[in-house]
N, C-alpha and C positions, 0 to 999 in steps of 0.2 A: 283672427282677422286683423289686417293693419288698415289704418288709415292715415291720409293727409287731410289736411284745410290749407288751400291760400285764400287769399284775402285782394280783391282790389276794388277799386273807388270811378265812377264814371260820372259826368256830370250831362243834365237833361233837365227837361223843364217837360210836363204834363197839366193838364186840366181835367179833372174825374166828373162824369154827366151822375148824380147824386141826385134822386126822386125826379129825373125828367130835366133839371139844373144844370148846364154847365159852369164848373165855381172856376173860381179866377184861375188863368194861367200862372205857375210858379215853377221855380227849381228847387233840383237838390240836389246833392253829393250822394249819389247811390254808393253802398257801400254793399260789395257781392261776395258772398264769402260760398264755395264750392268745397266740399266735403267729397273725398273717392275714401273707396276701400279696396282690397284688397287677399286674399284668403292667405296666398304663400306670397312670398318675395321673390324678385325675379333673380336673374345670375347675378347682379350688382348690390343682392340684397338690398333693393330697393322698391317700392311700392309702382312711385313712377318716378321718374324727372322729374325735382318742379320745376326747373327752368322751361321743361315743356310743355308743362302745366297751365304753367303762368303765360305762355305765349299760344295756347290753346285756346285759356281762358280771354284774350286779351282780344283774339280775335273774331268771339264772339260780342266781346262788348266795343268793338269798334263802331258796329254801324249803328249804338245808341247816343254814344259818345259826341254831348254838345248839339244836340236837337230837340226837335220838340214831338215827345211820344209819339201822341195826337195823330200827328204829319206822315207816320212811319205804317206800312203797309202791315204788319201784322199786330199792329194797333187800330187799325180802321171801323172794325167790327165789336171790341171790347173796348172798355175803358181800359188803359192803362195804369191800373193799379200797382200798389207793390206784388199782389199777389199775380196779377197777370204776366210784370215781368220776370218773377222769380220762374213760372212754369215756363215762358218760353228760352230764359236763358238755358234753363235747365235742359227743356227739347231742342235746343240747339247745340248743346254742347255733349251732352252726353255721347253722341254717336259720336265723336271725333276721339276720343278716349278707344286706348288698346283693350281688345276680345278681353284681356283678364282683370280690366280694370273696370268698377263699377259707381256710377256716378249716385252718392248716397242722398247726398240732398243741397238744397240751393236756398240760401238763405240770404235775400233783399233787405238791408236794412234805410228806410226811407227817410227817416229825422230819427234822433237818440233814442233809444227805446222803442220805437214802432217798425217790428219786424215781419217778414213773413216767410214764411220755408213751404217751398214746393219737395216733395219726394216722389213725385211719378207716381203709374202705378204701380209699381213692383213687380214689371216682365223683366 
């Protein structure tokens, strides 16, 4: 099995509803790190492009980019957690990725050390 990671950074501001609480509005630098694998290498001997990865990845994190969770229709119903965003980035980008490519896991990193990884359920 191969795998890649990229790595990119989006910025956003959210407020999490905490025992019935909503706590203050704030930002942060998400930090989104995507993990694929891979079984065999393709003819380029390569897993994917990351260039195409990265502009895969880029344009799922477009319509987070510089707003405010909260505000955003598939944050309406949940808090906007790290862990919330890490699953929906992950259901959003996963299907954009090639039949032989598989999207392993999605990991939010929300301030230094507080992370969280989504891995689907394993269809």
């Amino acid at each position: 099995m191969y795998e890649l990671i990229i790595e990119r950074v989006f910025h956003a501001c959210h407020a999490l509803r905490l025992d019935g609480e909503l706590e203050p509005m704030h930002a942060h630098d998400w930090n989104v790190q995507a993990r694929i694998a891979r079984r065999d290498l393709d003819t380029d001997d390569l897993v994917m492009d990351f260039h195409e990865l990265e502009r895969l990845l880029e344009e799922v994190l477009n319509p987070l980019r510089d707003t405010t969770l909260n505000d955003l229709e598939m944050f309406r119903r949940v808090n906007p957690s790290a862990e919330r965003v890490a699953e929906h980035l992950f259901r959003t980008l996963a299907p954009t990725l090639p039949d032989e490519v598989k999207l392993v896991e999605l990991t939010v990193t929300e301030a230094p050390g507080c992370r969280a990884v989504y891995r689907g359920s394993g269809d």
